[in-house]
N, C-alpha and C positions, 0 to 999 in steps of 0.2 A: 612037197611042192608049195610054193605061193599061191596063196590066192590072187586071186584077181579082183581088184575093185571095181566096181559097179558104180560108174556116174551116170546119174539119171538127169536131163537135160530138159526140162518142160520149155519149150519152146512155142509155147503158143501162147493166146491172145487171156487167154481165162485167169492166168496167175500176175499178169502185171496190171491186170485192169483193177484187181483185187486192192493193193494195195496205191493204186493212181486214182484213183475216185475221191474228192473230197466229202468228207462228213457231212453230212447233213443235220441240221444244227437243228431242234425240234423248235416251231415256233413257240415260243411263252406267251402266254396268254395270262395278263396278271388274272390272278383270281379276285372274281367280283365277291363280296362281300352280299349277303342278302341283304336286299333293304329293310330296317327295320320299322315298325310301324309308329311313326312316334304319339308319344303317351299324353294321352288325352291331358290337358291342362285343371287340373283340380279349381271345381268355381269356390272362393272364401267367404264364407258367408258372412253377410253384413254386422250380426252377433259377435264372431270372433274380430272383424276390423272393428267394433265402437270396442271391444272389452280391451284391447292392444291401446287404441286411444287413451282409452280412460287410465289403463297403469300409467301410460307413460307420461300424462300429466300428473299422476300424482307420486311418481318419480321428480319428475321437476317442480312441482311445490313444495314435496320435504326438503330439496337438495337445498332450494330456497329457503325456506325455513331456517334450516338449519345456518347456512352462512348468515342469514340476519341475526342467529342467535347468539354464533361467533363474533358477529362484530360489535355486536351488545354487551358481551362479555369483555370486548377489548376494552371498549371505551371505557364498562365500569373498572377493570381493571386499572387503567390509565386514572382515572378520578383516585381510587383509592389509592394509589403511589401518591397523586399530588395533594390529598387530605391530610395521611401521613406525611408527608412534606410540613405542610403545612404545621400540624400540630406539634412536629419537631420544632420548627420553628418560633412558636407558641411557647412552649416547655423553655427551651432558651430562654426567651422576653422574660419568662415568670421567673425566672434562677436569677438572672441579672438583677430584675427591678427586686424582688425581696432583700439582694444584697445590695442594693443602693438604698432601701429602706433601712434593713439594719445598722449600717452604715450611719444614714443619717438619725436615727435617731437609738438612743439609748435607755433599754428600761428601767436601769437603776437610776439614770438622772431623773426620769419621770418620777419615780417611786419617790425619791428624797424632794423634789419640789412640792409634790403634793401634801406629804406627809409633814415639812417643815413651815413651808409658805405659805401654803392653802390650810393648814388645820386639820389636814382628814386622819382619819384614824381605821386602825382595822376593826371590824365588825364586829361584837359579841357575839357569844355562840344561841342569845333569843333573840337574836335581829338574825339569823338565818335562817330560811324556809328553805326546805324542802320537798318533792313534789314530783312524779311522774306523770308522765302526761301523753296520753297514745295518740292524739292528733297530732301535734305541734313538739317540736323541739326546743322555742323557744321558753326563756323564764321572763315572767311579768313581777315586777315589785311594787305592789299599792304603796301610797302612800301612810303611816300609821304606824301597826306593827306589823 
């Protein structure tokens, strides 16, 4: 034989109110934070502000310093290029003028006018002195011998 099904029919008020009821949404409540106690301000004492002073001036007189020392060194720097210059220039003048003296004059003409015109003669070997001398580099000739 077949069984029979059993439909079970709740017809009352208790199973559709079940599911007809809306949620209830839980109030949120932000979470407060405890308040903290804020922290005591540290006093600085007079010792550490003059000692902060006093570095930091002598931070800014070496910096000083020093750029005065740099720019001391520029300028000499700058002099010495234009000294060099300079004595370039100098060395030139001297190269040129010794060759307009050699130029202009001639030792061997000198030597033959002296020697023929003027009478002179070269020296005996006892009309020579000689003579060191630790002061002076000059030679002095007396008159005599």
């Amino acid at each position: 034989m077949a069984k029979a099904e059993r439909v079970y029919l709740y017809d009352g008020n208790a199973a559709r109110q079940w599911n007809t009821l809306p949620e209830e949404i839980p109030e949120q409540h932000p979470k407060q934070q405890p308040k903290r106690q804020p922290k005591p301000k540290k006093k600085t004492s007079k010792l550490l502000m003059a000692s902060i002073g006093v570095s930091a001036l002598i931070v800014v007189g070496t910096i000083f310093t020093m750029l005065n020392e740099q720019l001391t060194v520029t300028n000499l720097q700058s002099e010495v290029v234009a000294l060099e210059s300079q004595v370039t220039d100098l060395q030139r003048e001297n190269i040129n003028a010794r060759q307009d003296l050699e130029e202009e004059v001639n030792l061997q003409d000198i030597y033959d006018k002296a020697m023929k015109e003027l009478g002179m003669r070269t020296p005996d070997k006892k009309q020579i002195y000689t003579y060191e001398s630790k002061k002076s580099t000059q030679v002095r000739v007396k008159d005599g011998h």
